[in-house]
N, C-alpha and C positions, 0 to 999 in steps of 0.2 A: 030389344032396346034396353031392357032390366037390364040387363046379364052384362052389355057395354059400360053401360053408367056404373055399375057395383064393381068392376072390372076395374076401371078408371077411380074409383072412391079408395078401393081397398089399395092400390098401387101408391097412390097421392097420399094417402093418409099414412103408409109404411114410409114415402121419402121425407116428408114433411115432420115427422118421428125422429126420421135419422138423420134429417138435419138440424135438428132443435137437438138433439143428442151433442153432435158436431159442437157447435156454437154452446151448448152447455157448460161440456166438459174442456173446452177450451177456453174458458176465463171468458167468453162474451156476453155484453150487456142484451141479455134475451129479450129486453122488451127493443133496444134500438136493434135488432137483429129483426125483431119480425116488420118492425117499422119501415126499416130498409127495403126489406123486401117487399113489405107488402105490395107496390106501387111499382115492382121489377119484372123485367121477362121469366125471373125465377120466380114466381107466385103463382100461385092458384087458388082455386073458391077455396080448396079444402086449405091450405098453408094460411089463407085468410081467415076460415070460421071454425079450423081447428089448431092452429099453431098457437092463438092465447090459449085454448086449454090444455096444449100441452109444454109451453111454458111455464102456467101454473100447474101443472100435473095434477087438474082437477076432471077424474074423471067419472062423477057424479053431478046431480043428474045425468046418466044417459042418454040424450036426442037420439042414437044410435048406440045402441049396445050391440056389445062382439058375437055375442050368441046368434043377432038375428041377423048381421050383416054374416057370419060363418053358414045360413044356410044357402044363404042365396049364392056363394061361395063354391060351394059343395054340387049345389046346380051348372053354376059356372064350368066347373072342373068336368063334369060328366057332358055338357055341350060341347068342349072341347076336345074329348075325347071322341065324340061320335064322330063330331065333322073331323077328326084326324088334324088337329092345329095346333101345333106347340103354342104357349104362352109361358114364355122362361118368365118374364116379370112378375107375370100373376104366381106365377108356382112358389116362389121366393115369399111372394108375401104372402100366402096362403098358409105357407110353410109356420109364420108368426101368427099366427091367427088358429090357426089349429094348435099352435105351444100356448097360444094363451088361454083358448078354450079349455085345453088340457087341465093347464096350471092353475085353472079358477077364475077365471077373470071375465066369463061370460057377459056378467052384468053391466059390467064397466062402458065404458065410452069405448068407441072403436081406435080412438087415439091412445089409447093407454099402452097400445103399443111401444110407446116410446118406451116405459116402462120394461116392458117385456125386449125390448134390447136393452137395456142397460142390466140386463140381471136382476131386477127387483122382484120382490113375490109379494102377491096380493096383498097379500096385511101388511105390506108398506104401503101401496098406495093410499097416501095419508094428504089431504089436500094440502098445495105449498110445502111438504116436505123435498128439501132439496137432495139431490140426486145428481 
């Protein structure tokens, strides 16, 4: 049941990135953006209790940090492989999660992905630095 729910966290938490990305860098008012949605069939827990922080691209304190959600991750990937079951979605986000573990960003909020697609490098994440 872990391994579905962190499955489900790390996918949601990559769309919800890339659509705060979206609506960013397109001139949109981020907070009527997430307002809009929140209360939409495009919402989720996570678009709800991580899309203000990555609005604010505040990704300190850590509730979840990248480092601990990357192992459970890591478990993920080797379950998948035994039972022989593609999971193109998971691999994708996976894919960011492992570039940002790389790139330093372990500590961070699991949302700080967003950051890590738009090209940012740690020592920018700077709380309310826009991007």
């Amino acid at each position: 049941m872990k391994y579905v729910a962190s499955l489900l966290v790390a996918v949601h938490t990559v769309a919800t990135a890339e659509a705060m990305l979206l609506a960013r860098r397109s001139g949109l008012d981020l907070e009527l953006v997430q307002r809009t949605l929140d209360d939409s069939i495009a919402s989720s827990a996570i678009w709800q209790r991580r899309g203000p922080l990555v609005r604010e691209r505040r990704w300190t304190p850590a509730p979840g940090p990248i480092e601990t959600l990357h192992l459970i991750l890591e478990q993920i990937e080797d379950q998948a492989e035994a039972i022989g079951t593609a999971l193109p979605l998971f691999a994708v986000a996976k894919q960011l999660y492992d570039r940002a573990l790389a790139d330093g960003w372990g500590d961070l909020d699991i949302a700080a992905v967003h950051d890590v697609l738009s090209g940012q490098s740690p020592a920018s994440a700077e709380p309310g630095s826009a991007s």
